[in-house]
N, C-alpha and C positions, 0 to 999 in steps of 0.2 A: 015134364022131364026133357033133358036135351038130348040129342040125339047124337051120334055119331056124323050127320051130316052136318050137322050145325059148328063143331069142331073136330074138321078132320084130322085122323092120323099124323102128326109130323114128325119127320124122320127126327131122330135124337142124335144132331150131330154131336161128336167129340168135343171140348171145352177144354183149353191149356188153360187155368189161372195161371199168373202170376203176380205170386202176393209180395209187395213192398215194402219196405221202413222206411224209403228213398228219402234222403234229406235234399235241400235246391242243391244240392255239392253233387250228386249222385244221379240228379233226373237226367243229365246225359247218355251214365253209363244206360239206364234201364232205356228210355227210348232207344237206345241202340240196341239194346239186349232183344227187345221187344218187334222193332224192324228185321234183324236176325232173324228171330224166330222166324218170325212170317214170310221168309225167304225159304226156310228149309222147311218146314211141317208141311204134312197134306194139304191142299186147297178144302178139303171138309172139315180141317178143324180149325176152331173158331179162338181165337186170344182175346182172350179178357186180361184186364192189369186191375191189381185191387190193392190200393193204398192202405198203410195199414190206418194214418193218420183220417182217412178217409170215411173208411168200415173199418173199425178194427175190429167188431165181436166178427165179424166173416172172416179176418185174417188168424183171430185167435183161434176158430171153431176147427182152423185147420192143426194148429199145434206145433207152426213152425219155431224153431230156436235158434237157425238164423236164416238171412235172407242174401238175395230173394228165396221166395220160397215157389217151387213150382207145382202143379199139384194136375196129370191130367186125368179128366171123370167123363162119364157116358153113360147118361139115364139113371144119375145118382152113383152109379159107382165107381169106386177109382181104380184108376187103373196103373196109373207109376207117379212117382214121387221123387222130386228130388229138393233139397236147400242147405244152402251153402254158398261157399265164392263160384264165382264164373270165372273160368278162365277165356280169357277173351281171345289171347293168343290164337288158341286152339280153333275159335268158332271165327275168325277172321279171312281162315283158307280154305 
């Protein structure tokens, strides 16, 4: 049997997906979208990008209808949602 020493406790950081249909026309805006984030969210949550072309049964399993789709979850559960357009204006200042 394993033990709890054998794999310790790890903390269950926070996890933003965001999921993609990015065409090469688009992989701009999202690496930007994607540096953005990671300028503004906590330093303990972690960004993942998940293409849909990529994984798509992971992009569908979330049920977005359009993109990006953002999804943030912690220890299995979610906890806020958004998908749609970005406004970039807005996230720029």
């Amino acid at each position: 049997a394993l033990t709890s020493s054998v794999f310790p406790v790890l903390p269950q950081q926070p996890i933003l997906l965001v999921c993609t249909s990015a065409s090469n026309s688009q992989r701009l805006d999202i690496d930007w979208l994607l540096a953005k984030l990671r300028s503004l969210v906590k330093p303990g949550i972690q960004i993942m990008c998940i293409d849909e072309s990529t994984h798509p049964e992971v992009v569908r399993s979330f049920g977005f209808t359009s993109f990006p789709g953002c999804v943030l979850l912690q220890q299995g559960f979610e906890l806020w949602r958004y998908a749609g357009p970005i406004d970039y204006a807005v996230l720029s200042t």
